[in-house]
VMD Tcl script that draws the C-alpha trace (Angstrom):
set ca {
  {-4.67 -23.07 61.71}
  {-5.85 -25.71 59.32}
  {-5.24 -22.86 56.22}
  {-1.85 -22.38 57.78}
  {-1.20 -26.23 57.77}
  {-2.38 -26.38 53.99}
  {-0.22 -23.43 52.88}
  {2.60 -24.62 54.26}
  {2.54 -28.64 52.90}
  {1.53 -26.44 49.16}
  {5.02 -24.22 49.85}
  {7.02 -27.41 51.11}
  {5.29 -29.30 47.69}
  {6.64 -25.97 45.39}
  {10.35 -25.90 47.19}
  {10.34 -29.87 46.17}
  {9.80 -29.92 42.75}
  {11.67 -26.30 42.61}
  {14.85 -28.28 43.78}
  {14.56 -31.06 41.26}
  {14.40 -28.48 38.66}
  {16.66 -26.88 39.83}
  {19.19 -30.37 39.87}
  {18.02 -30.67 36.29}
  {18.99 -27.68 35.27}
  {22.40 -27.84 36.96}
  {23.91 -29.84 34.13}
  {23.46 -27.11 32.33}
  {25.39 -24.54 34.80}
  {28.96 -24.83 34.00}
  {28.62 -25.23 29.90}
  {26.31 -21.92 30.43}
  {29.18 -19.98 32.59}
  {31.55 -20.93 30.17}
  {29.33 -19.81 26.75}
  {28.89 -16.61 28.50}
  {32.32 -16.24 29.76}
  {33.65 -15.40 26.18}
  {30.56 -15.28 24.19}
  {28.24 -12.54 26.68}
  {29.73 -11.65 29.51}
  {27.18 -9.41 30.60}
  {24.96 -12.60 31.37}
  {27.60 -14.13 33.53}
  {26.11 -15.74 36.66}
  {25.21 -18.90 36.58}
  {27.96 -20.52 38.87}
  {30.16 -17.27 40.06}
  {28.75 -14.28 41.73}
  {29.25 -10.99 39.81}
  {27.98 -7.53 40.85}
  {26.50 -4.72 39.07}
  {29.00 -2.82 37.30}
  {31.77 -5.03 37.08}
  {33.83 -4.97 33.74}
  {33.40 -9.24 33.17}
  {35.68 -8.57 30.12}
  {38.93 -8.54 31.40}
  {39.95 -11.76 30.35}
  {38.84 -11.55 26.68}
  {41.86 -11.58 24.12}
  {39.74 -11.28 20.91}
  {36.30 -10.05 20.44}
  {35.12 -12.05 17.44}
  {32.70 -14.40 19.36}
  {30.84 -11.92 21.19}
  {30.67 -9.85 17.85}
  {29.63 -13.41 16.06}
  {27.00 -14.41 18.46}
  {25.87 -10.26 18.53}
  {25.36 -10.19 14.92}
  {23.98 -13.66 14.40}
  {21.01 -12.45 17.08}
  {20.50 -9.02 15.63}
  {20.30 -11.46 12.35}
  {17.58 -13.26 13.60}
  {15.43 -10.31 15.31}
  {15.39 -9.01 11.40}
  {14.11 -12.81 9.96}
  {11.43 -12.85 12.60}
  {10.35 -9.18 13.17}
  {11.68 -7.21 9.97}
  {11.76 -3.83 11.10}
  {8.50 -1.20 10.17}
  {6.82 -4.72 9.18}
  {3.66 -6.11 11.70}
  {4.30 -8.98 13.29}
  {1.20 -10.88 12.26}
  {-1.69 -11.20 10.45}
  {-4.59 -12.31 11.80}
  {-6.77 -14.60 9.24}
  {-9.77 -16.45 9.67}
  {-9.61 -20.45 8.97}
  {-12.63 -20.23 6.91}
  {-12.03 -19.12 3.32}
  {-15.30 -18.71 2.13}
  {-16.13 -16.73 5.76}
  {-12.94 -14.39 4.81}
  {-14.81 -13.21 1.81}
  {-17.32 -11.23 3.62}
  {-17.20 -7.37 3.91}
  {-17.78 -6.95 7.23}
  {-15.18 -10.14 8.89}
  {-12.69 -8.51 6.51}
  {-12.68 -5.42 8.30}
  {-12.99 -6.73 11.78}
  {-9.79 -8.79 11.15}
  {-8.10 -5.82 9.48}
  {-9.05 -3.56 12.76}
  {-7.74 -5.97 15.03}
  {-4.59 -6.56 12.93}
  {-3.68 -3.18 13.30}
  {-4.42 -2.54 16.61}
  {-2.56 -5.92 18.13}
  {0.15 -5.02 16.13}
  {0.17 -0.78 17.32}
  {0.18 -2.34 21.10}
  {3.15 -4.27 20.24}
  {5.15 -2.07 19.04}
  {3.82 0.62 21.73}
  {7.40 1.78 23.52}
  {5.90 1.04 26.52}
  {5.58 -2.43 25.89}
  {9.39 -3.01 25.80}
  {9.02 -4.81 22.74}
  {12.13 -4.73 21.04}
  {14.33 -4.75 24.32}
  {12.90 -7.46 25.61}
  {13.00 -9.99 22.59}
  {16.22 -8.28 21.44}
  {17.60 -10.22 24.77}
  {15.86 -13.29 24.17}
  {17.71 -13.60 21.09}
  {20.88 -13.03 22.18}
  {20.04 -15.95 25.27}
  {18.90 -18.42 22.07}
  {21.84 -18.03 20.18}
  {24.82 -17.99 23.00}
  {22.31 -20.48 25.54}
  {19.94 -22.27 23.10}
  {16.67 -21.12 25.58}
  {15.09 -17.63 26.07}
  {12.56 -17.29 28.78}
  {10.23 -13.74 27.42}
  {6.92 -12.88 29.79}
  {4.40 -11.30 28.41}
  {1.74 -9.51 30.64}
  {0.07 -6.15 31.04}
  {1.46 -3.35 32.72}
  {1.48 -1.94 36.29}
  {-1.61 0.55 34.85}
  {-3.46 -1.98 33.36}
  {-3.17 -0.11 29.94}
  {-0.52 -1.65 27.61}
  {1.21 -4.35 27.18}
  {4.60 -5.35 28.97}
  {7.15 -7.74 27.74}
  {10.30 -8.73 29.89}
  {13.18 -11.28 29.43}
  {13.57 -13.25 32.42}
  {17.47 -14.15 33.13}
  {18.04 -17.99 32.52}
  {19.88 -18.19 35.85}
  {16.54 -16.75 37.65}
  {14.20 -18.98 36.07}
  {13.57 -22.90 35.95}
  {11.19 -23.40 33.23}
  {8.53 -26.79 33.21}
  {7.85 -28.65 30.03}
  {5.52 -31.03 29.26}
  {5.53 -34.84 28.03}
  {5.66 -33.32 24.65}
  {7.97 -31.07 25.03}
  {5.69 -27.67 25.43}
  {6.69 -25.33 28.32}
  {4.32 -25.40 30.91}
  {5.39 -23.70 33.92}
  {8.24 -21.50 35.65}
  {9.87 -21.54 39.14}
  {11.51 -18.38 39.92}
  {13.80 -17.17 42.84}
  {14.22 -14.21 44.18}
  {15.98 -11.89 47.28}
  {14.39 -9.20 48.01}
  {14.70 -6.36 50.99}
  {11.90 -6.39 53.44}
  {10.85 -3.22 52.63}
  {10.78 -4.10 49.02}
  {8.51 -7.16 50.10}
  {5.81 -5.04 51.80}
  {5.83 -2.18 49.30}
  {5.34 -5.37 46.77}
  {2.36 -7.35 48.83}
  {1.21 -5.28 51.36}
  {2.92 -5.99 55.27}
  {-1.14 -7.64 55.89}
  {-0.08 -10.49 53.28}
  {3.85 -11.37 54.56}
  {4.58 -14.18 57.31}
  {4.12 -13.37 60.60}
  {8.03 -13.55 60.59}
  {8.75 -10.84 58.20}
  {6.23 -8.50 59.82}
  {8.03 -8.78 62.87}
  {11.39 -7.88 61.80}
  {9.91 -5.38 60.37}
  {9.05 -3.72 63.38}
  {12.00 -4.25 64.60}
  {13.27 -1.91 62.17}
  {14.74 -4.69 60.10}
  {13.08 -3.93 57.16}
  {16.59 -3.97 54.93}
  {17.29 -7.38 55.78}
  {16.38 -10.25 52.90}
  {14.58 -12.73 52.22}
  {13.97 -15.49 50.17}
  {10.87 -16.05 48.11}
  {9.63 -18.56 45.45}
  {7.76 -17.63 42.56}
  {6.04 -20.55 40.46}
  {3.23 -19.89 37.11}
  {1.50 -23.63 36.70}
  {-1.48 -25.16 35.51}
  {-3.84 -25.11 37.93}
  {-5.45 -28.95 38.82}
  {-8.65 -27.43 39.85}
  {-9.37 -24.21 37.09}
  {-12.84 -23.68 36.61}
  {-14.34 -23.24 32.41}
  {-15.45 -19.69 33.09}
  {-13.53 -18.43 35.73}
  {-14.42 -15.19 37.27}
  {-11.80 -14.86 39.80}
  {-8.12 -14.91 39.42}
  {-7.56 -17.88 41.71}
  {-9.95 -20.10 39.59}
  {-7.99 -19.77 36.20}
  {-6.23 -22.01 34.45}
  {-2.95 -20.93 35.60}
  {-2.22 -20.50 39.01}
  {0.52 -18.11 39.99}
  {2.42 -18.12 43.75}
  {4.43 -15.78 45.27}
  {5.86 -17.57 48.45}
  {8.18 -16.88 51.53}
  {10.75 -20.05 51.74}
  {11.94 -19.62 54.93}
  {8.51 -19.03 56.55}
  {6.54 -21.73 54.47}
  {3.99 -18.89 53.61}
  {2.01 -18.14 50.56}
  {2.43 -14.32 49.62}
  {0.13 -13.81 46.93}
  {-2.28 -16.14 44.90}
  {-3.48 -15.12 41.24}
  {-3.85 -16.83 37.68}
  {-3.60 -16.69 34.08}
  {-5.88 -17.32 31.44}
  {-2.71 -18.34 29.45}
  {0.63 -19.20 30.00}
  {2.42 -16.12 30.38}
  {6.14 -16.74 29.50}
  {7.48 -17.91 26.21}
  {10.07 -20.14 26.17}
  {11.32 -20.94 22.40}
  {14.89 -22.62 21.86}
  {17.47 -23.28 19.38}
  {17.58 -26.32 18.74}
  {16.73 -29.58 20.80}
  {18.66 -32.81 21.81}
  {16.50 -36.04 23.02}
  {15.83 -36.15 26.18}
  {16.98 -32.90 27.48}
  {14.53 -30.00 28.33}
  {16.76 -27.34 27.87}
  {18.11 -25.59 24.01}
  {21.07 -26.08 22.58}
  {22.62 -23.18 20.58}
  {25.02 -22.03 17.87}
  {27.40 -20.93 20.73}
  {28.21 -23.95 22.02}
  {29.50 -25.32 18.35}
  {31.43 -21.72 18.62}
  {32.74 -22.69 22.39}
  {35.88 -24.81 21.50}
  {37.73 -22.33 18.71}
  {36.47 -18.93 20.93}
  {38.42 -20.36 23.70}
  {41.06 -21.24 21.17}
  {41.26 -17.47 19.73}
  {41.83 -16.23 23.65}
  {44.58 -18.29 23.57}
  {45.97 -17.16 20.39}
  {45.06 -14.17 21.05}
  {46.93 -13.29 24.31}
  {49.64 -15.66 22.85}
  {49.90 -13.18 19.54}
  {49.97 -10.15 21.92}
  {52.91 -11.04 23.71}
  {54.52 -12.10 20.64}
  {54.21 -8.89 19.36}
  {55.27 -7.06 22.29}
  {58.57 -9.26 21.99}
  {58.94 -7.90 18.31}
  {58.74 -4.45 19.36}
  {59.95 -4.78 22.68}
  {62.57 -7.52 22.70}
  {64.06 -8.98 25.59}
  {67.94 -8.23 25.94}
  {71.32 -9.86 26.44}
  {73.75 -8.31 28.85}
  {77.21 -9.01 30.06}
  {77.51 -9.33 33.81}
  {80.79 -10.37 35.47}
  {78.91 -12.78 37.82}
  {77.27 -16.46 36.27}
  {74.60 -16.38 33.68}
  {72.05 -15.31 34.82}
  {67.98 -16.95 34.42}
  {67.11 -15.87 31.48}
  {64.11 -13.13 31.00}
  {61.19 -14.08 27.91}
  {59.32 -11.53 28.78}
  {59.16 -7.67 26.68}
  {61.75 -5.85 27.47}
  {63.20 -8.02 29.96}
  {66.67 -8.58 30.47}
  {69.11 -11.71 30.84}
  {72.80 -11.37 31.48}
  {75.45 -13.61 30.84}
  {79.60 -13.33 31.98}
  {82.33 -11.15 30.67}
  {84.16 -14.16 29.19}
  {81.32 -14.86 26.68}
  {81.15 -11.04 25.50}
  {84.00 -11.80 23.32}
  {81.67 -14.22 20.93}
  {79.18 -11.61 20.54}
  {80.94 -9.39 18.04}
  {81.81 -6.85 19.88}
  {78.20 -5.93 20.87}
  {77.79 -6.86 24.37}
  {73.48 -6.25 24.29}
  {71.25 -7.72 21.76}
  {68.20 -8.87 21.22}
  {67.09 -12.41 22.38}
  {65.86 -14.35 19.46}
  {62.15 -15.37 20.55}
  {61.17 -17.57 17.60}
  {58.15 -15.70 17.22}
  {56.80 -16.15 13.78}
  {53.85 -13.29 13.42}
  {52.63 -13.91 9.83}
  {52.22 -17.63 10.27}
  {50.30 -17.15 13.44}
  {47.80 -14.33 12.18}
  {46.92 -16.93 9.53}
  {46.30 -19.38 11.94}
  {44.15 -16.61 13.92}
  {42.15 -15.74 11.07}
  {41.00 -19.59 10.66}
  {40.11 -19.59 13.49}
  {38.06 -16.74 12.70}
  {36.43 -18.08 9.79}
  {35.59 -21.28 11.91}
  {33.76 -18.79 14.63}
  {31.90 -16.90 11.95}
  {30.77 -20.37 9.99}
  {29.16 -21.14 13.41}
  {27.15 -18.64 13.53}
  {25.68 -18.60 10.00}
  {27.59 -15.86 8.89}
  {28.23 -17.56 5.69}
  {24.74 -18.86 4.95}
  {22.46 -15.54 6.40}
  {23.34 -13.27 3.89}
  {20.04 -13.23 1.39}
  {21.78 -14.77 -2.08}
  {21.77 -11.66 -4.50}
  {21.64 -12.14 -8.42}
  {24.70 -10.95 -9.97}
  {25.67 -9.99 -13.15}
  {26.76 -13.45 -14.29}
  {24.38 -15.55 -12.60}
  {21.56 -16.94 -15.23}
  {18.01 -17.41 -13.65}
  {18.69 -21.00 -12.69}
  {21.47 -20.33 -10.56}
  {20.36 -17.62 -8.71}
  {17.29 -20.37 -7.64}
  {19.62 -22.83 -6.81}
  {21.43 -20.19 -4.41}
  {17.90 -19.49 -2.42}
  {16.67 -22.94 -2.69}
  {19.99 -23.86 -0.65}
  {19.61 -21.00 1.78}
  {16.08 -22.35 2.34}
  {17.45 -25.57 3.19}
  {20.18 -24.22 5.45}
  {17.90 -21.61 7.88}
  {14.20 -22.83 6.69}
  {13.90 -25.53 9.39}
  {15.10 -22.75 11.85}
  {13.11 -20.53 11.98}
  {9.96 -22.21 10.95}
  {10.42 -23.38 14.50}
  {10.91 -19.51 15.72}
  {7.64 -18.85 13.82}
  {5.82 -21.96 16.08}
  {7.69 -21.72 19.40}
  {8.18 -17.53 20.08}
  {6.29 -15.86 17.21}
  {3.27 -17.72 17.15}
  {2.63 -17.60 21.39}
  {3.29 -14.11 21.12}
  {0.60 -13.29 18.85}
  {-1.61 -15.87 20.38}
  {-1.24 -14.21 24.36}
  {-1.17 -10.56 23.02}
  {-4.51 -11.34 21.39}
  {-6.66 -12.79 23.92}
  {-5.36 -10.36 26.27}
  {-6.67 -7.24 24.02}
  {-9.74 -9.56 23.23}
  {-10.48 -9.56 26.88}
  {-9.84 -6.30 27.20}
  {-12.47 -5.39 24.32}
  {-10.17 -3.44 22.40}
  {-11.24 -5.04 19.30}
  {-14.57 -3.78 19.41}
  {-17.60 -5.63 18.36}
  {-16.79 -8.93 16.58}
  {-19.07 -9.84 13.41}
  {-21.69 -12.39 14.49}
  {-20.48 -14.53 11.55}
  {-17.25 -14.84 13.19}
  {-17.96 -15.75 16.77}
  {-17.45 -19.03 18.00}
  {-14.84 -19.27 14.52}
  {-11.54 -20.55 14.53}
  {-8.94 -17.70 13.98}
  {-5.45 -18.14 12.89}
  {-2.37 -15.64 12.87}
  {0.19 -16.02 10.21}
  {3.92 -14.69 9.74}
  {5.53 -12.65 6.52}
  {8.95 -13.65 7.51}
  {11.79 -12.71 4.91}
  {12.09 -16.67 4.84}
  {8.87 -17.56 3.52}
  {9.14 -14.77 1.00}
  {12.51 -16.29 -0.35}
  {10.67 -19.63 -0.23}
  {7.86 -17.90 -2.36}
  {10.54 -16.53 -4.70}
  {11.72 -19.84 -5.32}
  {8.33 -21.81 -5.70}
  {7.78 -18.96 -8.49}
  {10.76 -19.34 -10.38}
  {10.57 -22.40 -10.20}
  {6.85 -22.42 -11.57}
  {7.75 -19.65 -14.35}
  {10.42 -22.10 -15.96}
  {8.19 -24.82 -16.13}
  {5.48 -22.48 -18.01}
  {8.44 -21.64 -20.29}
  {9.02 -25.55 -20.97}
  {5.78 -26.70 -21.38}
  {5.52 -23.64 -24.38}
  {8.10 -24.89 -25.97}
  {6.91 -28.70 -25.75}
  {3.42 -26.55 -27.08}
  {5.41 -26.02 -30.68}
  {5.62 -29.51 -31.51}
  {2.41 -30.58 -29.61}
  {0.10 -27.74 -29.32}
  {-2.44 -29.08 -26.75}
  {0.46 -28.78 -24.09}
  {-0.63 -25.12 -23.68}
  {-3.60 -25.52 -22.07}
  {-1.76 -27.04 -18.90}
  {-0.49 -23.33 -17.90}
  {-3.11 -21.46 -16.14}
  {-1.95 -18.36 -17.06}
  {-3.60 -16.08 -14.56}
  {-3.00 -18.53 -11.85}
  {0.83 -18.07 -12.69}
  {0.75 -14.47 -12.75}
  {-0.88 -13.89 -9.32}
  {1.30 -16.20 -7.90}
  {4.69 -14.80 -8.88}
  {2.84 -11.14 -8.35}
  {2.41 -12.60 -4.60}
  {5.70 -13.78 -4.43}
  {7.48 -11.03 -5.34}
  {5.33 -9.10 -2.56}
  {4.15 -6.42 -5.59}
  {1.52 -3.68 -4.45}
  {-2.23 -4.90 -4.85}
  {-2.78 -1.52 -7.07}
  {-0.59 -2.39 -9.66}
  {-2.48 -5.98 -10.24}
  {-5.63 -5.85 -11.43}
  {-8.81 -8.19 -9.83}
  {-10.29 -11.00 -11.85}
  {-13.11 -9.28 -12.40}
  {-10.98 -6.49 -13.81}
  {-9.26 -8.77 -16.12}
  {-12.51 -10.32 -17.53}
  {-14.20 -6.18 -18.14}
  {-10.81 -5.44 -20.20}
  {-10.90 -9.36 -22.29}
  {-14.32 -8.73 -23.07}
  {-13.93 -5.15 -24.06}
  {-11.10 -6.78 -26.23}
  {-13.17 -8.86 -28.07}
  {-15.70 -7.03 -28.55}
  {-13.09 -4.52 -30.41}
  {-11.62 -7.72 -32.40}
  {-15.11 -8.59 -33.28}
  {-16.02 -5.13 -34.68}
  {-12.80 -5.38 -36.37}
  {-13.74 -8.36 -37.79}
  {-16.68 -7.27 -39.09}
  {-15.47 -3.93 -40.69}
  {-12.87 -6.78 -42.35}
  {-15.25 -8.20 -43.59}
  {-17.45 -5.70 -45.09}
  {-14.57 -4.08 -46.99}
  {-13.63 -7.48 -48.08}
  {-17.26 -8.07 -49.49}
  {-17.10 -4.55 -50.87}
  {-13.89 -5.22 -52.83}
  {-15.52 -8.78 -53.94}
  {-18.30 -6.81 -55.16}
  {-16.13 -4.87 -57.20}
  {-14.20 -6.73 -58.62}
  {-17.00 -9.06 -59.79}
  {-18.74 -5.54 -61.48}
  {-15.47 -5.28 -63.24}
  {-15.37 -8.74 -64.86}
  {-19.12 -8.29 -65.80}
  {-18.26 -5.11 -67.90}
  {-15.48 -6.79 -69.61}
  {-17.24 -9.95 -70.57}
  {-20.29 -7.52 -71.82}
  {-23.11 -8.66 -69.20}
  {-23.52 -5.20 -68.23}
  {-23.17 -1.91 -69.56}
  {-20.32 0.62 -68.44}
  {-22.62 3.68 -66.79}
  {-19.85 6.07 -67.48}
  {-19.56 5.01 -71.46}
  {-22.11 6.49 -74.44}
  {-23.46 3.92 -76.46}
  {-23.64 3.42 -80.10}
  {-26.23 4.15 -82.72}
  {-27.29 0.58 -82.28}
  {-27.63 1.13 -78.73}
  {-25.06 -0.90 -77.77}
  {-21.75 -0.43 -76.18}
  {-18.80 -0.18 -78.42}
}
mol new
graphics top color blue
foreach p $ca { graphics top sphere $p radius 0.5 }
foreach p [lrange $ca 0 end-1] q [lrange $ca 1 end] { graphics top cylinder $p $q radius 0.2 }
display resetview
């Protein structure tokens, strides 16, 4: 009784705080409904009730939002997971621990196989982030959980509905827990838990045979107060996870986490508010304005193909008819002013040209909201010089840098992090190197981003070799600022070239000393022909001034040479 007692003041604690999180979050409701409402339908929910398989697009005039906040997602997915690229590397903080043989092919092994159970299709990778993005560009927060499967043998990612989950952050702003709530059948409930582990409630409707009836139950992941340093069992770790009937003030199911399982990255954050705010919401005011126009532009155009008439009628006139192809009537005495033609066309004022232009600034204004502009990569063309083809990626690294270097901390980096020590529990690493146990590892990100930013560092490094060289023509010990090699590595790195093609250091210095070593015999052969030629010539002055005698010419009776 005393256990029953102590579940039921933990459930009534949970509900509390659930309900405060739930007030919090209720600000939130009715900008949410109305992002989706034009921007992604499908995710309608938040204050109406749809149900599966309803069309939610009824009301949509034009489609450029949703295809603005669709491309702007699948945009991001391709900066922060570039397709047939790993998502990580993983790297040891110790440089000169790096260098060794056998921690470079641990890290290398368990590179490639974190990354191969990522992309595994049973994971759901790609599915499940693929909706995350789309909830972080029309909502500003994505909630992503990240498990193990039902078998225990891959991993399992699934994006959690915003409207189903009330996330927890921390004083500093870090997510740190997750209420959840959920309906489900009776039936559902004890094929989920086992009937031993429901209320004493639920097990008694369900013999009754009331087993499709619902009921409420509370989900909540939070650090656990109490989590033991080594824990063995689930209920010691460091997250605690609760599964709990509402109505019945029962606890379901207790487990835990070694980690927090659910990321929870956002857009972009205001002070003091917990929750993302997102490119959608600068898009809200002009998509609303282009449903307007657009249903506005529609009827105007039905009116220039369809247009409302002008009839004689021997009664009054009539209320006149706006609409397509409706018709107004006026009395016999007027027909006379109409030249003879007693139908025509009611002039609608409609001006079609004037109002597409005004539809496709709107447009523009939709697409500039979602980076349309901006996330193209800057190509060189044929009339851009070097410098201004760096000024075009040094701008677009000012523009979307800051934006996702916080995708890289906030939903890349926890990724890698949980998918690691899962598979590191899991042993499927293998043995690690005894030089690297108890060492810091670190897991780093080749987003498109940084390589632009590396682009741009290079250039920017290979002009200013070029300057000081020419500064080196007037003053010559300028040279020896460039470290050559230095420079070419870097802009070899930069430019993401194919280790083959580069050769080592230690490659470079065989082929310089086999150069000079070639120069110097060179030299020498120089050299000796030059001292051979010396030697002749000096013979040949000899003969002429008489010191010595010709070999080749007889000499007189005298003896002497002529």
């Amino acid at each position: 009784m005393a256990i029953q007692d102590s579940d039921e003041k933990k459930v009534l604690s949970h509900i509390k705080r659930q309900k405060a999180a739930q007030n919090r979050r209720s600000q939130f409701e009715q900008h949410w409904e109305d992002l989706t409402r034009v921007l992604l339908p499908r995710r309608q929910g938040f204050s109406s009730s749809n149900q599966d398989g309803d069309q939610r697009v009824e009301n949509i005039y034009d489609g450029t939002p949703m295809q603005g906040a669709r491309s702007l997602a699948n945009t991001v997915g391709a900066m922060i997971r570039p397709e047939g690229q790993d998502l990580t590397v993983i790297r040891t903080e110790d440089d000169q621990l790096a260098q060794m043989g056998e921690v470079q092919d641990w890290l290398g092994f368990a590179t490639q196989n974190l990354n191969e159970a990522i992309r595994d299709p049973r994971a759901r990778f790609r599915q499940a982030t693929g909706e995350v993005d789309l909830d972080l560009v029309v909502l500003g927060t994505g909630i992503l959980y990240l498990g193990m499967g039902v078998s225990q043998e891959h991993l399992l990612f699934q994006s959690v509905h915003l409207k189903d989950g009330y996330p927890l952050f921390s004083d500093e702003g870090y997510p740190c827990g997750l209420y959840r709530t959920k309906k489900m059948y009776l039936w559902q409930a004890e094929l989920m838990f086992g009937l031993e582990n429901l209320s004493r409630e639920s097990k008694e409707r369900i013999r009754d045979k009331k087993q499709d009836e619902k009921i409420e139950l509370l989900y909540s992941v939070q650090k656990r107060k109490n989590a033991k340093e080594n824990p063995i069992f689930s209920k010691d770790m460091p997250y605690e996870e609760l599964w709990m009937e509402v109505r019945a003030k029962h606890i379901i199911r207790e487990k835990g986490y070694h980690e927090f399982p659910f990321v929870i990255p956002r857009w972009d954050t205001s002070s003091g508010e917990e929750y993302g705010r997102s490119p959608g919401m600068i898009a809200l005011p002009d998509a609303n304005t282009l449903q307007a126009m657009g249903e506005t532009i529609l009827v105007a155009g039905q009116r220039v193909a369809d247009p409302p008439l002008m009839a004689p009628n021997d009664g009054a006139f009539s209320e006149v008819n706006t609409f397509p192809g409706g018709m107004s009537y006026y009395d016999v005495e007027t027909a006379s002013q109409v030249g003879g033609n007693p139908f025509f066309p009611l002039i609608s004022g409609a001006n079609l040209p004037v109002t597409r232009d005004m539809q496709t600034d709107i447009r523009n204004q939709v697409a500039a909201a979602f980076f349309k502009n901006i996330l193209n990569l800057p190509q060189s063309g044929p009339q851009m010089t070097a410098t201004e083809v760096i000024q075009r990626k040094d701008e677009f690294i000012r523009e979307v840098g800051p934006v996702f270097g916080r995708f890289e901390t906030d939903y890349n980096h926890p990724i890698a992090e949980r998918a690691f020590k899962i598979m590191l529990r899991n042993e499927n690493f293998g043995e690690i190197p005894e030089a690297l146990q108890g060492q810091n590892i670190k897991f780093e990100f080749d987003l498109p981003v940084n390589k632009i930013k590396k682009q741009v560092e290079a250039a920017a490094a290979t002009q200013w070799a070029m300057e000081i060289m020419q500064m080196a023509q007037v003053a010559p010990e300028a040279r020896h600022m460039v470290n050559v090699d230095a420079l070419a590595r870097f802009k070899a790195d930069a430019m993401a070239l194919p280790y083959e093609i580069v050769n080592t250091r230690e490659e470079v210095q065989a082929k310089l000393q086999a150069e000079q070593e070639k120069m110097a015999q060179q030299q020498q052969m120089m050299m000796m022909q030059q001292g051979a030629e010396i030697a002749d010539k000096g013979a040949s002055a000899m003969q002429k001034a008489g010191m010595i005698q010709d070999p080749n010419k007889e000499p007189t009776e005298e003896g002497v040479p002529a």
